[in-house]
C-alpha positions as CSV (number, residue, x, y, z in Angstrom):
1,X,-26.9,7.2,-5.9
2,X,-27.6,4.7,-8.8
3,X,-24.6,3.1,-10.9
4,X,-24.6,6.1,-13.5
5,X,-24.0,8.8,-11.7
6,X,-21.3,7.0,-9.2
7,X,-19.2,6.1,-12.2
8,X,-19.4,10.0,-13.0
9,X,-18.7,11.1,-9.7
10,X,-15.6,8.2,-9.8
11,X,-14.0,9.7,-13.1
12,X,-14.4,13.3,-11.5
13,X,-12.3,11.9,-8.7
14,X,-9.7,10.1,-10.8
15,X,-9.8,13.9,-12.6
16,X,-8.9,15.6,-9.1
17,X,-6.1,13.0,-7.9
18,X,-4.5,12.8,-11.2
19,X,-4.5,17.1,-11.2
20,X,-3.4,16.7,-7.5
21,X,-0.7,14.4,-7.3
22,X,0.8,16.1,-11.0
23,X,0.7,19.6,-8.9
24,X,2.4,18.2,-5.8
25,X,5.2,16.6,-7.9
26,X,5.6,20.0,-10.0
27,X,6.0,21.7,-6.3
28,X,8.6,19.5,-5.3
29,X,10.7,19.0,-8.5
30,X,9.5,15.2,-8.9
31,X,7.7,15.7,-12.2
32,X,9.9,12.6,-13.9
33,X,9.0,10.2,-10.9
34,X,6.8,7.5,-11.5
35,X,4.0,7.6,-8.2
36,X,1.5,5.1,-8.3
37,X,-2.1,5.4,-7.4
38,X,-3.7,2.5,-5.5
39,X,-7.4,2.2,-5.5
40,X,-8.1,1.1,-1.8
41,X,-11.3,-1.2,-2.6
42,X,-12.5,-1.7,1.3
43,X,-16.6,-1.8,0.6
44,X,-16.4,-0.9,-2.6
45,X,-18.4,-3.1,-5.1
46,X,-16.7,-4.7,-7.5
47,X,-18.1,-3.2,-10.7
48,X,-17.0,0.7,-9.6
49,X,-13.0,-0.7,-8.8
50,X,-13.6,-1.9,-12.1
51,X,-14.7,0.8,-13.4
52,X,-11.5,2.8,-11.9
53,X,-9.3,0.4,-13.2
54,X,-10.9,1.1,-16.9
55,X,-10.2,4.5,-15.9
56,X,-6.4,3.7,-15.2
57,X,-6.8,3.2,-11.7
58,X,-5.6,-0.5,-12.0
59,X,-3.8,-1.2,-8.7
60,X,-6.0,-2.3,-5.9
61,X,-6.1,-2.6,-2.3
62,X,-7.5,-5.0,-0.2
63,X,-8.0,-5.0,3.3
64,X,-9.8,-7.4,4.7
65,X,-9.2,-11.3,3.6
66,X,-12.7,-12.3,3.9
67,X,-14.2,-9.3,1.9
68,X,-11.3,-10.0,-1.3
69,X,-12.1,-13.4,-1.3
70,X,-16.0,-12.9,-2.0
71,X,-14.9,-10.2,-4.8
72,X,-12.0,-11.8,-6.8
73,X,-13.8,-13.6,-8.9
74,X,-15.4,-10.5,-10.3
75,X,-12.9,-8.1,-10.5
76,X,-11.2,-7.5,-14.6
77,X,-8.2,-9.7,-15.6
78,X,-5.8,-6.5,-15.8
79,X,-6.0,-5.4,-11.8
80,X,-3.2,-6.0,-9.5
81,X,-4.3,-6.5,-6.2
82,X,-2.4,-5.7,-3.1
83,X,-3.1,-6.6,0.2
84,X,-3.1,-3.5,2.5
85,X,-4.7,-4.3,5.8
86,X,-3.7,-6.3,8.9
87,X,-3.2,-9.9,7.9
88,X,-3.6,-12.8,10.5
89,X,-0.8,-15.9,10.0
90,X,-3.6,-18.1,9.3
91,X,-5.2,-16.2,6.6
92,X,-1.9,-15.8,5.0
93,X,-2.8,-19.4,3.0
94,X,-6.1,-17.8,1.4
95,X,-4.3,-14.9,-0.1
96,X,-0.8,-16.1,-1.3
97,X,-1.7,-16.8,-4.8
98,X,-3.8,-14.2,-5.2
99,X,-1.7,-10.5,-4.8
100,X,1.4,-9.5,-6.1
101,X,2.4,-7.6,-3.0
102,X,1.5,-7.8,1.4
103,X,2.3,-4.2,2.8
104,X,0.8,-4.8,5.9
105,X,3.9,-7.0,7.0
106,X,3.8,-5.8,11.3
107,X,6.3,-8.4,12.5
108,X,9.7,-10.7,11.9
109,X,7.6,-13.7,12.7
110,X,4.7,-12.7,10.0
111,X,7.0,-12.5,7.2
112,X,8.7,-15.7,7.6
113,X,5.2,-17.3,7.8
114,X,4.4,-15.8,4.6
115,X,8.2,-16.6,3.0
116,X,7.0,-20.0,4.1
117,X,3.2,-20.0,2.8
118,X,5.0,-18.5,-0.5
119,X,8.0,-21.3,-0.9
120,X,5.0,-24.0,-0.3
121,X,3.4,-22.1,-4.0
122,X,6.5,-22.0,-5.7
123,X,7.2,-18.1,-5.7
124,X,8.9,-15.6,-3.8
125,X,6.4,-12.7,-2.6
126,X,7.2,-9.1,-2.3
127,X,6.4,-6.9,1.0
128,X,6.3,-3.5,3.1
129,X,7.6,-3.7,6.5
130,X,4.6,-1.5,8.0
131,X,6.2,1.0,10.3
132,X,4.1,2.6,13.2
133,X,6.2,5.8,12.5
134,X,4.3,7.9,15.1
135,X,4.4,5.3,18.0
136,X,1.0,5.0,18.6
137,X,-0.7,2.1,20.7
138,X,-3.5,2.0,18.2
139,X,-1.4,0.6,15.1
140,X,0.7,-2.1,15.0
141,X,4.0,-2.5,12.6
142,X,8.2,-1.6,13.7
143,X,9.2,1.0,15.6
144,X,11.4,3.4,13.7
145,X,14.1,2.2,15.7
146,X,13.8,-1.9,15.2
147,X,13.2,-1.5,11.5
148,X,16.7,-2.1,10.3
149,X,17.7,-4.5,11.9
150,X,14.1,-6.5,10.7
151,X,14.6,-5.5,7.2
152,X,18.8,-7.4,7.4
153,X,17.1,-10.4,9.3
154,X,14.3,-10.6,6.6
155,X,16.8,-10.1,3.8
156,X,17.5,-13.6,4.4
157,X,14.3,-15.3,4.5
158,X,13.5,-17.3,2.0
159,X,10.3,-16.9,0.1
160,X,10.0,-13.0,0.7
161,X,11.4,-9.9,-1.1
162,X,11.4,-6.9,1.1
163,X,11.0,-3.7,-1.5
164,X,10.0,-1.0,1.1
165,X,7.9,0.3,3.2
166,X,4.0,1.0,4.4
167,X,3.0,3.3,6.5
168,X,0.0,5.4,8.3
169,X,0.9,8.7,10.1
170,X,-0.7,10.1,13.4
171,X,-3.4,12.6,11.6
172,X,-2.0,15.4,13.6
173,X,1.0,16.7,13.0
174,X,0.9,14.2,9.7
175,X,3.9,16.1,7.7
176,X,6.6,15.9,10.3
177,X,6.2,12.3,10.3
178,X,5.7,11.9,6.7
179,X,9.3,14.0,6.6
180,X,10.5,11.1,9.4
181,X,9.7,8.4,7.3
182,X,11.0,9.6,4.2
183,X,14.6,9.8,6.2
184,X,14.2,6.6,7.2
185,X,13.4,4.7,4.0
186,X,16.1,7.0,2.3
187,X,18.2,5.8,5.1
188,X,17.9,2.1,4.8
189,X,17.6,2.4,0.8
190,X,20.9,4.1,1.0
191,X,22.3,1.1,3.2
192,X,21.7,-1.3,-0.2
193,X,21.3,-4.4,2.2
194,X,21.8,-7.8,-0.3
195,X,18.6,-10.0,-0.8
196,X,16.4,-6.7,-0.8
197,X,14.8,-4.0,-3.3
198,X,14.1,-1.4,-1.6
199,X,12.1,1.4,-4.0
200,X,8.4,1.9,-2.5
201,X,7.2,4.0,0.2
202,X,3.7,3.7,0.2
203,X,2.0,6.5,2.8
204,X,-0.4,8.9,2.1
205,X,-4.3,8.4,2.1
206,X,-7.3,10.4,1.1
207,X,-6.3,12.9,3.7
208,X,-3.1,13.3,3.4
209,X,-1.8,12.3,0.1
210,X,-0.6,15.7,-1.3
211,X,1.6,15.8,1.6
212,X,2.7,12.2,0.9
213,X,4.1,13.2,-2.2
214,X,5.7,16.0,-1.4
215,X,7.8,14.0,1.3
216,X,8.8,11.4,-1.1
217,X,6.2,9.0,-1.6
218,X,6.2,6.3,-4.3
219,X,3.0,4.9,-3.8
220,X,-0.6,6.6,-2.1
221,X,-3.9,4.7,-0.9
222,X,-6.9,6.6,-1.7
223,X,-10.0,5.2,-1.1
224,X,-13.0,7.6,0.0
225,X,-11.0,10.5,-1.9
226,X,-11.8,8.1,-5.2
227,X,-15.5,5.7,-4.8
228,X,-16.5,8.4,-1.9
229,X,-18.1,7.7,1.4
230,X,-17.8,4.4,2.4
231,X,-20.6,1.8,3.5
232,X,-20.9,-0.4,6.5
């Protein structure tokens, strides 16, 4: 596929999520909400996640540290990179300055390296608490059951800003735990613990992001659904 006719394919696909997500609000009655759409960027070129984020698509993902830091340097001035995928303490250094948000925070002891990393570069960054809402041994993050209690220790850590929650569903069965998370992160919003901002739930992904909405998503990752298949 040469550059041309990727870009077309990307605007048809920007076309399709924007039609998707607007239909899935209308079906729940959460036209007025504001959902974002994150551009998940994992082996994706720079010049097509630029090309999305001319298109509007201006929020990017990043997964792997390694793979951001070769790409940074090229992406436009106007994209917001997160970081989405599982972050190592000691790569925590690399990326600090760089994103405005870490949703892949898995445990206590990972955010209070990054409150610290952050307080060494003068700013306070915000984060997910990543929760493994299905249980699975596959995926790390809290359990459903530890994550309140993490989200009133890390309310006082210095450096960090907790402001929600990340969070990938078993495939099967993906709406009941999209439901159980959404009573969870209404729970814990509802609890207005001090030191904390708790307004995104990002979950939904190319799969499952019409569902997402429907169950009270603020955010969804799509990547494949937007650049299309991608490369090894």
């Amino acid at each position: 596929m040469n550059n041309d006719s990727r870009c077309d394919m990307i605007a048809k696909n920007i076309k399709v999520i924007l039609h998707n997500v607007a239909e899935a609000k209308a079906s729940c009655g959460r036209e007025s909400d504001d959902i974002k759409i994150m551009a998940v960027s994992k082996t994706v070129p720079p010049e097509y996640v630029n090309f999305a984020v001319s298109k509007g698509f201006s929020l990017i993902g990043e997964n792997r540290v390694q793979e951001f830091l070769q790409k940074k340097e090229y992406y436009v001035n106007n994209a917001e990179i997160q970081f989405i995928g599982h972050l190592q303490s000691n790569k925590i250094k690399y990326i600090i300055d760089s994103v405005s948000m870490i949703q892949s925070v898995d445990s206590v002891s990972l955010a209070k390296e990054i409150g610290r990393q952050a307080l060494k570069n003068g700013k306070c960054m915000d984060i997910l608490c990543e929760v493994n809402i299905g249980g699975e041994n596959s995926k790390s993050g809290f359990s459903p059951d530890s994550l309140a209690d993490a989200v009133y220790e890390l309310a006082q850590t210095d450096g960090i800003k907790v402001r929600g929650f990340m969070t990938i569903p078993p495939k099967s069965d993906s709406p009941i735990y999209l439901e159980k998370m959404q009573r969870l992160y209404m729970d814990i919003k509802a609890a207005k613990i001090d030191n904390t901002d708790i307004s995104v739930l990002s979950m939904g992904m190319s799969g499952d992001y019409v569902d997402a909405v429907k169950y009270g998503s603020t955010m969804v990752r799509i990547g494949t659904g937007l650049f299309g298949a991608r490369q090894k």
